[in-house]
C-alpha positions as CSV (number, residue, x, y, z in Angstrom):
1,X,0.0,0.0,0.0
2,X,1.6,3.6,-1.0
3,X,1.2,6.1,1.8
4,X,0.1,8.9,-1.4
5,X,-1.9,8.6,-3.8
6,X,0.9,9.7,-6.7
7,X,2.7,6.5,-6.2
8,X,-0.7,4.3,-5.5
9,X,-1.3,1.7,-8.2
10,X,-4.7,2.2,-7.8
11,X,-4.9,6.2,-8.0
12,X,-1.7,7.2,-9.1
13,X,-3.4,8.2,-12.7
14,X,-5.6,10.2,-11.0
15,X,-3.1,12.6,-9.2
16,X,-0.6,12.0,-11.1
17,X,0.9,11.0,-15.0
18,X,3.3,8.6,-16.5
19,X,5.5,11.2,-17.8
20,X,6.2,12.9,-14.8
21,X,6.4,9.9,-13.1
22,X,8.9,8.8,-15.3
23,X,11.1,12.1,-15.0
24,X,11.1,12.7,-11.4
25,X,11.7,8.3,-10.0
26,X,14.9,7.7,-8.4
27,X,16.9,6.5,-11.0
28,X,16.1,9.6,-13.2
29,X,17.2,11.5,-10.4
30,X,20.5,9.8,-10.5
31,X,21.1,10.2,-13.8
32,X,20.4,13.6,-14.0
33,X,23.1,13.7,-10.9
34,X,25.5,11.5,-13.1
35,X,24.8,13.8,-16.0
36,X,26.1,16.8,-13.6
37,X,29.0,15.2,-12.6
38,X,30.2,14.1,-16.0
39,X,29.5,17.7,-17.7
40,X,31.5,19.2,-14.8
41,X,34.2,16.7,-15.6
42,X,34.1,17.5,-19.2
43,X,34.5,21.4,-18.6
44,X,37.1,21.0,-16.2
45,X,39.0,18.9,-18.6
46,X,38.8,21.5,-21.7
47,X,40.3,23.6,-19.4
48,X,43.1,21.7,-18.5
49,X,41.8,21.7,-14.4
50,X,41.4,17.8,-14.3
51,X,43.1,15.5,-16.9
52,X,41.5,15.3,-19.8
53,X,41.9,11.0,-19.5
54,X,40.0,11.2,-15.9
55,X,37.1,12.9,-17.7
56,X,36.5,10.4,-20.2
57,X,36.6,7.6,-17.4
58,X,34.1,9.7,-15.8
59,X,32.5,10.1,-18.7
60,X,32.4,6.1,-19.6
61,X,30.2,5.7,-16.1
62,X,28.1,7.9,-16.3
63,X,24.9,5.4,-16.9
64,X,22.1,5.0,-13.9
65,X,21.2,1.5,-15.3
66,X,24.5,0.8,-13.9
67,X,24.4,1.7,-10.3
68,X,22.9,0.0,-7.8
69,X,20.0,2.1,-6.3
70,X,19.3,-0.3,-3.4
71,X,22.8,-0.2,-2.4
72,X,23.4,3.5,-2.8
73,X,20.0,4.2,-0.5
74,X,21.9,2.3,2.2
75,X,24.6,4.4,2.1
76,X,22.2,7.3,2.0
77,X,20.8,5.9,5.5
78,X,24.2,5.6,7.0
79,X,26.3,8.6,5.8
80,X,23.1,10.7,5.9
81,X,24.1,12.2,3.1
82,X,23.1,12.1,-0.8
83,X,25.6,12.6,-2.8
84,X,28.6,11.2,-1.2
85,X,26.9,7.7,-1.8
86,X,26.6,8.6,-5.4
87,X,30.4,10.0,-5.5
88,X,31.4,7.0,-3.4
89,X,30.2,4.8,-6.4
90,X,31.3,6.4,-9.5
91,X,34.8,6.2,-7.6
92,X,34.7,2.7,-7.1
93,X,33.8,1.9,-11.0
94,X,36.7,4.0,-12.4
95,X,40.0,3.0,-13.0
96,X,43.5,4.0,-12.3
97,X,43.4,7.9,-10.4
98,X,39.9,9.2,-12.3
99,X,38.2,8.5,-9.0
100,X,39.9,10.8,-7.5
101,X,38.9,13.9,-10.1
102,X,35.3,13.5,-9.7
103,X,33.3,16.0,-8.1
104,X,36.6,18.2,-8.5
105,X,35.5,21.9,-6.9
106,X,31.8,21.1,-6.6
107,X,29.5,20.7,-3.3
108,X,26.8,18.6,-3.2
109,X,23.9,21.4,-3.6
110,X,25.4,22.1,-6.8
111,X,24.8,19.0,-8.2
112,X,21.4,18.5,-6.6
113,X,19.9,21.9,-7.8
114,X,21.3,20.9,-11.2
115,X,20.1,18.3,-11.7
116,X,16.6,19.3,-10.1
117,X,16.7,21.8,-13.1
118,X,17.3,19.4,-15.3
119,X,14.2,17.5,-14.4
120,X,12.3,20.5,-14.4
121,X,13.3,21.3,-17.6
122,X,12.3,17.9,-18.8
123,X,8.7,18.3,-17.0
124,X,8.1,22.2,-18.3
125,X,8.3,20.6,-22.0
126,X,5.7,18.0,-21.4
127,X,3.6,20.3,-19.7
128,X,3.8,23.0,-21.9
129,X,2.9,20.3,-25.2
130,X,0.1,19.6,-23.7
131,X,-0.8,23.1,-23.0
132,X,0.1,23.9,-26.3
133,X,-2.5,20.9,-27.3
134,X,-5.4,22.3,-24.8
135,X,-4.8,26.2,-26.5
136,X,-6.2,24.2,-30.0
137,X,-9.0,22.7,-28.4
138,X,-9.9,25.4,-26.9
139,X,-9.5,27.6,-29.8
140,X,-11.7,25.0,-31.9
141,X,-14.4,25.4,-29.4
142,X,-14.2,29.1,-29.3
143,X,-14.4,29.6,-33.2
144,X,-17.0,26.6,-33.7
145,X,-19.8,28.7,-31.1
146,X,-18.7,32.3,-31.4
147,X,-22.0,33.3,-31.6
148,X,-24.1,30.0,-29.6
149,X,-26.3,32.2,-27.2
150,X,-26.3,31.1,-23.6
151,X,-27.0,32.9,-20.2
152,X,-24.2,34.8,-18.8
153,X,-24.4,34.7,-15.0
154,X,-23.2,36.6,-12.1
155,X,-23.7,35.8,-8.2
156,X,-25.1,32.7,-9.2
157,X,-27.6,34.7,-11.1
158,X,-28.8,35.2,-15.2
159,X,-27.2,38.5,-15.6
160,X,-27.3,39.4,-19.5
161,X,-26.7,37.0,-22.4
162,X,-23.0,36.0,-23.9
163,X,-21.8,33.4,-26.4
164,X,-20.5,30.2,-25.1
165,X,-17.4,30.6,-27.7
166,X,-16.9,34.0,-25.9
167,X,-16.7,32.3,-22.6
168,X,-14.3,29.9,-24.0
169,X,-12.1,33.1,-25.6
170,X,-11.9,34.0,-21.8
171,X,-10.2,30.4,-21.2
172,X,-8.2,30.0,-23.8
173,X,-6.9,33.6,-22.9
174,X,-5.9,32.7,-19.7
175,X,-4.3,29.4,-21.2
176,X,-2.0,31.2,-23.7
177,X,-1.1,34.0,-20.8
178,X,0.2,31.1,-18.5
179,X,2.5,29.5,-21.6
180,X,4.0,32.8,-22.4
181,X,4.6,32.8,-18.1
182,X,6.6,29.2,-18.9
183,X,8.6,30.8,-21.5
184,X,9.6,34.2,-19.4
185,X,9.6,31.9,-16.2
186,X,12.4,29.5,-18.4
187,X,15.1,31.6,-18.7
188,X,15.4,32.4,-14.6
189,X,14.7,28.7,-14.0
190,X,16.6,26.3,-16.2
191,X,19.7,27.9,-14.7
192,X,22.7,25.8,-13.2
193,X,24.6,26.0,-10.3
194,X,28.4,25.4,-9.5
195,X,30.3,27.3,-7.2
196,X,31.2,25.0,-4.3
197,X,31.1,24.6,-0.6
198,X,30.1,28.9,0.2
199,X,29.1,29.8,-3.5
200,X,32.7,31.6,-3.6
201,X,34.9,29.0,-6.2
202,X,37.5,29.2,-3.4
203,X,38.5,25.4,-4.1
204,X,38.9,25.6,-8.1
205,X,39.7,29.3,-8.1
206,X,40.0,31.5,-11.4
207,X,39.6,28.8,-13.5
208,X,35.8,28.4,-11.8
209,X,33.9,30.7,-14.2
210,X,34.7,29.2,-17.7
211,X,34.1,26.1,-16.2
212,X,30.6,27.2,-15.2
213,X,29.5,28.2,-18.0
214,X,31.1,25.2,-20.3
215,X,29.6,23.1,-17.8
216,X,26.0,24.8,-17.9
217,X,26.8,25.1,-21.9
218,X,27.0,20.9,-22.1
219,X,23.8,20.5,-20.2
220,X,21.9,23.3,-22.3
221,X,21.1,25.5,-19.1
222,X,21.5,29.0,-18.3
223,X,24.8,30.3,-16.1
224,X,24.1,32.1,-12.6
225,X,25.4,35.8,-12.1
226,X,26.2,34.4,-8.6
227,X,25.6,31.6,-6.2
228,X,21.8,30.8,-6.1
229,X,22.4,28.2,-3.3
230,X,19.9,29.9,-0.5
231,X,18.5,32.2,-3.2
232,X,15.2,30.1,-3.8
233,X,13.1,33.0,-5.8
234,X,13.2,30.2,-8.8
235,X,12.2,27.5,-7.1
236,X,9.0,29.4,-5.7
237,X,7.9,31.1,-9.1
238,X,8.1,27.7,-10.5
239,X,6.2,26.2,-7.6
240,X,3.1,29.6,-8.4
241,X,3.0,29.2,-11.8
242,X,2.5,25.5,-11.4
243,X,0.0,26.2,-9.1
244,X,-1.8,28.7,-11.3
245,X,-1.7,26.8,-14.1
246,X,-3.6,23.9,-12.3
247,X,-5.9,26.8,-10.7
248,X,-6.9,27.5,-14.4
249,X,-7.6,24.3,-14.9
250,X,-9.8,24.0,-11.8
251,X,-11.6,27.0,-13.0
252,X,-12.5,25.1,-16.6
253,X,-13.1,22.7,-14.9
254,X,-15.5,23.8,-12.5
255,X,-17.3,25.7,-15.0
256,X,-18.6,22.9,-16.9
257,X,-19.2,21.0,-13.6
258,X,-21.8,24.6,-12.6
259,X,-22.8,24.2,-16.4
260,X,-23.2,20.6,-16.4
261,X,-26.0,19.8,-13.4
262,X,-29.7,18.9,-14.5
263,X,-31.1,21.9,-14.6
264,X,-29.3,23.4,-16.5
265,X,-27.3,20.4,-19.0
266,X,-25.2,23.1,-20.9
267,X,-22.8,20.9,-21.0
268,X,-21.4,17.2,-20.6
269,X,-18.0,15.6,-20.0
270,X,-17.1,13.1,-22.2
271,X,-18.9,9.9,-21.2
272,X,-17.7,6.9,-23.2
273,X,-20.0,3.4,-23.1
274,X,-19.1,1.9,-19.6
275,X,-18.5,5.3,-17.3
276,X,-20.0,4.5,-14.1
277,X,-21.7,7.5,-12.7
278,X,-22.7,5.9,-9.4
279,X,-22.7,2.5,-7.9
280,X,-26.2,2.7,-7.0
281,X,-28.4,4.8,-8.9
282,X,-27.7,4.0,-12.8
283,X,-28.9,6.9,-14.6
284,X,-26.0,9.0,-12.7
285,X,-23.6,10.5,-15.5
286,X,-21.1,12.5,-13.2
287,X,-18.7,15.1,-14.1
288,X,-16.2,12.9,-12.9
289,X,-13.2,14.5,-15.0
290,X,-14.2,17.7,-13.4
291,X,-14.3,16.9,-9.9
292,X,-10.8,15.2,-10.9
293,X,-9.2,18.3,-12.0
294,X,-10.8,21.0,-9.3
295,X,-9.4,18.3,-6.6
296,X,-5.7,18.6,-8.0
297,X,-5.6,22.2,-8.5
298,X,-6.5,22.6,-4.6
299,X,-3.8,19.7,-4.4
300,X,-1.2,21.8,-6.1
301,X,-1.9,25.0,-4.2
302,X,-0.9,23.5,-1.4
303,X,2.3,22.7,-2.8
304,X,2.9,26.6,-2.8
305,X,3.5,27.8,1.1
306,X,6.6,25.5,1.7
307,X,7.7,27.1,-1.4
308,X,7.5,30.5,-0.1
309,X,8.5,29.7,3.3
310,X,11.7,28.6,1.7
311,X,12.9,32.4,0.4
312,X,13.6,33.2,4.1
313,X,17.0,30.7,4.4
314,X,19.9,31.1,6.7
315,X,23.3,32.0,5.9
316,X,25.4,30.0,2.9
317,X,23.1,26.5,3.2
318,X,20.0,25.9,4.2
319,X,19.2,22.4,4.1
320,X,15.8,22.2,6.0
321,X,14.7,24.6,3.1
322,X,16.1,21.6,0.3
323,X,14.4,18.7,2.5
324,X,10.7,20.7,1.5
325,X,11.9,21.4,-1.6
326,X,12.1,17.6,-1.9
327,X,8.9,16.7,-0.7
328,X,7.0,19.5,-3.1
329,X,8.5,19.5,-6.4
330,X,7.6,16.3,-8.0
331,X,4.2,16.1,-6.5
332,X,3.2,20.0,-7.8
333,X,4.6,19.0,-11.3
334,X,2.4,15.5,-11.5
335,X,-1.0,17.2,-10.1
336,X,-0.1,20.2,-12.5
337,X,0.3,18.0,-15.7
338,X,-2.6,15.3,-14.5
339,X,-4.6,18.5,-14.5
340,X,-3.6,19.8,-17.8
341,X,-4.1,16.3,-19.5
342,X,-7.4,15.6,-18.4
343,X,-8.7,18.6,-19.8
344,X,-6.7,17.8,-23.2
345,X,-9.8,14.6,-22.6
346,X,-12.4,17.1,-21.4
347,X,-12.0,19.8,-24.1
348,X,-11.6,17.3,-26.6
349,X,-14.8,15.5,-26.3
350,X,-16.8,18.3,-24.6
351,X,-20.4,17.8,-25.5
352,X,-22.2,21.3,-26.0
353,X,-26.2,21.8,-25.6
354,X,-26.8,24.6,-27.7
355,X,-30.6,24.3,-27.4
356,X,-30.2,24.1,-23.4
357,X,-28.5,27.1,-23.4
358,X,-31.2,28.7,-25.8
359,X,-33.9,26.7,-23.5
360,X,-32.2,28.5,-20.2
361,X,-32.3,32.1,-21.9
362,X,-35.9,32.1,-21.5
363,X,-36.0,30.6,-17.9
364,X,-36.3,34.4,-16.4
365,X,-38.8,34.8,-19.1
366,X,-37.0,38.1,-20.3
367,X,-36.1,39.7,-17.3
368,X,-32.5,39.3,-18.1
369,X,-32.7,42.1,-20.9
370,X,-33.7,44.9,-18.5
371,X,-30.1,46.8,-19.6
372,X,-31.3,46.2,-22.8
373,X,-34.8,47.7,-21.7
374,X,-33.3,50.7,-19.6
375,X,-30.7,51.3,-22.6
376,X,-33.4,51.5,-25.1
377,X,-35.3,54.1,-23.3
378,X,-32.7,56.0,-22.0
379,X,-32.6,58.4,-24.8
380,X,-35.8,59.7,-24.5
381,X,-36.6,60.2,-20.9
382,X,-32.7,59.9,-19.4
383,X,-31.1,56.7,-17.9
384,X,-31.6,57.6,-13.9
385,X,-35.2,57.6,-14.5
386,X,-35.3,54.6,-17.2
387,X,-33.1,52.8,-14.5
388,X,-35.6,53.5,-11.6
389,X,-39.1,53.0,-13.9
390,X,-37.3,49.1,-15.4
391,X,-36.5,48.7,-12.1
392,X,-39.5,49.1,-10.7
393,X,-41.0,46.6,-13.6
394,X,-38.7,44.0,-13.3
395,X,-38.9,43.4,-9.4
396,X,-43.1,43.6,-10.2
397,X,-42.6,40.6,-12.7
398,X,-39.9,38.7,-10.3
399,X,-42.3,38.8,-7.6
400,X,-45.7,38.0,-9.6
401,X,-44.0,35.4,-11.7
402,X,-45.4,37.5,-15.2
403,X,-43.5,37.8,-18.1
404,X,-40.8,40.9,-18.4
405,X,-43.0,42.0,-21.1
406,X,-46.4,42.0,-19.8
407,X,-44.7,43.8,-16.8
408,X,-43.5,46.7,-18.6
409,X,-46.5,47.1,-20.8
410,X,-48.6,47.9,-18.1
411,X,-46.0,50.8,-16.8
412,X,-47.5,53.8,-19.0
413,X,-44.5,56.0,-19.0
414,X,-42.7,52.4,-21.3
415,X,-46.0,51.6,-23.1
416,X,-46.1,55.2,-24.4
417,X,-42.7,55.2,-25.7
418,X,-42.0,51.2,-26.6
419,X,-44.5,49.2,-29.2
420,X,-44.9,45.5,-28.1
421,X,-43.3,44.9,-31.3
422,X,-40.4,46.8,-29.8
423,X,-40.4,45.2,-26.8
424,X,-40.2,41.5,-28.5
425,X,-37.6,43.0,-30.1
426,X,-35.2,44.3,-27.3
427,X,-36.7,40.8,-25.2
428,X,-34.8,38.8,-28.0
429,X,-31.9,37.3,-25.8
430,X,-29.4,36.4,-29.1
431,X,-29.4,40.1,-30.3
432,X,-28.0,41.4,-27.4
433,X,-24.8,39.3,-27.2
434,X,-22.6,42.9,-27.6
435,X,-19.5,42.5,-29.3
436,X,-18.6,38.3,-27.9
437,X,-18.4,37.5,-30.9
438,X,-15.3,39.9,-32.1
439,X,-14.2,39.5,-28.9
440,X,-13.9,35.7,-29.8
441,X,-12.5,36.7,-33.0
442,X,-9.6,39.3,-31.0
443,X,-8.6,36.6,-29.0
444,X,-8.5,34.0,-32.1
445,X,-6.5,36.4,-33.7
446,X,-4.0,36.7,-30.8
447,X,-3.0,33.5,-31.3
């Protein structure tokens, strides 16, 4: 039995993926570690620091498959250290002195964060496809019901009618606004760290700066203006744009669910022949995907306060700070990317109920166009008054249950200046959409 639900057999699909999965286990860890070590290697020996023989040894075992992971956690549990175990073990497999040049000038926290980058760097390009993916969808939607009428709502409430491709526009927005945040956010985070013990070089000296940056130049990351060893700024923006990216999906994904229930059946997940809504009552066809995806982003919000309690570190090394940084980061980047891939599913077999939405407009029975009402008659007699006289209409035909026309045919001072044919007119919930529709096309154009 797995004490979290990431690593269960059972729900680990459901919190988590595969790819990320893949990316952040142990022996991808390791090689990401082995892949630090034998770029250092390879820097120092281009710049004659290390002999240039010792760094192809290194180089020659530098393959996880190789090492012994059981072995290496035992030396973990009685060193209490992880990466002296790992060091310990690349020494041991090379020959002659190249033992003895690995890990030249580095500290542990140096290869950790780098290769924590590395992995991050790995999951920001999954994530990011998929993204890329759900922006598509989303646009398809967008374009394909630019001008499908439905109920816009506020408070809970019918407020004035919008397009459901509008409301998507809104969405896919936000989607495209958080990849653009990936691509800023990449050039501060897929940045490498060596500088040793402090963050001052002192044990490989001049040389340590062209080595840095052949180093980070090998590995295809970005070199550090200075030690970033207790500077963990990175580490939180990626842990809040994670997190916000999985909040957007929670807000989809709870506005199908709203959009979704009986009375209104706007919309419907995907349901493919054996989805089991309930193991009780048969008919039930639950939004399961959506509960699925408003869980993980409150899952991967939580993921965010260590993160911020991390910026305050002490001194040169703060390890209590790396020890949560641990526990967080591959859990936020698996609920972020389960999140993003289930509504790649949702989007991509949304079912939309145009003629619920049409069927909904009416459900106020034209009450929802009193703008439209006060607007029309604002000209003539001045909107404070048109405000206060539709007002005064409106409440009459909430209370009495009447039709917003019959209401405001029996106020004199609207009879007099609006014909019933006028009224219809103005009461006609798909001509007073405003501009959603070349909003839609703005935002389709943006792309």
């Amino acid at each position: 039995m797995s004490i979290y639900v990431a690593d269960s057999e059972l729900f680990r699909d459901q919190f988590g993926t595969q790819e990320m999965r893949d990316i952040f286990d142990d022996r991808t860890t390791v090689q990401k570690w082995l892949d630090v070590e034998v770029a250092l290697a390879r820097a120092e020996a281009e710049l004659e620091v290390i002999p240039a023989a010792a760094a192809e040894e290194i180089a020659g075992i530098g393959d996880a498959a190789e090492y012994d992971l059981a072995a290496m956690k035992a030396e973990m549990d009685r060193t209490s250290h992880p990466i002296v175990p790992l060091v310990r073990a690349m020494e041991a497999k090379c020959g002659g002195e190249a033992g003895g040049y690995i890990h030249w000038g580095a500290t542990t926290q140096d290869i950790m964060d780098t290769g924590q980058v590395l992995q991050i760097k790995d999951a920001w390009a999954v994530i990011a496809g998929d993204l890329a993916t759900l922006e598509a969808q989303l646009a398809d939607l967008a374009r394909a019901h630019r001008d499908t009428p439905m109920a816009g709502r506020t408070h809970g409430q019918q407020a004035q009618p919008v397009t459901f491709g509008y409301k998507v526009a809104i969405w896919l927005d936000e989607v495209r606004r958080h990849r653009t945040r990936m691509t800023e956010a990449g050039g501060r985070v897929f940045t490498g760290q060596f500088s040793g013990a402090v963050g001052s070089m002192a044990a490989i000296g001049e040389a340590g700066p062209a080595v840095q940056a052949r180093m980070m130049e090998l590995l295809g990351l970005g070199v550090p203006n200075i030690s970033w060893h207790v500077a963990r700024d990175t580490m939180a923006e990626v842990a809040a744009l994670l997190a916000m990216i999985a909040g957007t999906m929670g807000k989809i994904a709870h506005e199908v669910f709203l959009m979704s229930k009986t009375e209104l059946a706007e919309l419907e997940e995907p349901f493919p022949p054996g989805k089991v809504g309930s193991s009780t009552m048969p008919h039930k066809r639950n939004p399961a995907i959506c509960e699925g995806v408003v869980a993980l982003a409150r899952a991967a919000r939580y993921c965010v306060p260590p993160a911020l309690e991390n910026l305050v570190a002490e001194n040169e090394r703060d390890k209590i700070g790396l020890q949560a940084e641990r526990e967080y980061m591959a859990r936020l980047h698996a609920h972020t990317h389960a999140a993003v891939k289930k509504m790649v599913v949702l989007t991509g077999g949304l079912t939309v109920k145009a003629d619920n939405m049409r069927r909904n407009l009416d459900a106020t029975r034209g009450l929802m166009l009193s703008e439209a009402v006060m607007m029309a008659l604002a000209p003539v007699i001045g909107r404070q008054d048109a405000h206060e006289i539709v007002y005064q209409a409106a409440q009459a035909a909430a209370v009495d249950g009447r039709h917003m026309k019959d209401a405001l045919l029996a106020v004199p001072e609207i009879a007099d200046k609006l014909s019933a044919a006028e009224i219809d007119a103005i009461l006609d919930p798909a001509a007073y959409t405003g501009l959603c529709g070349a909003f839609v096309d703005r935002v389709l154009a943006a792309g």
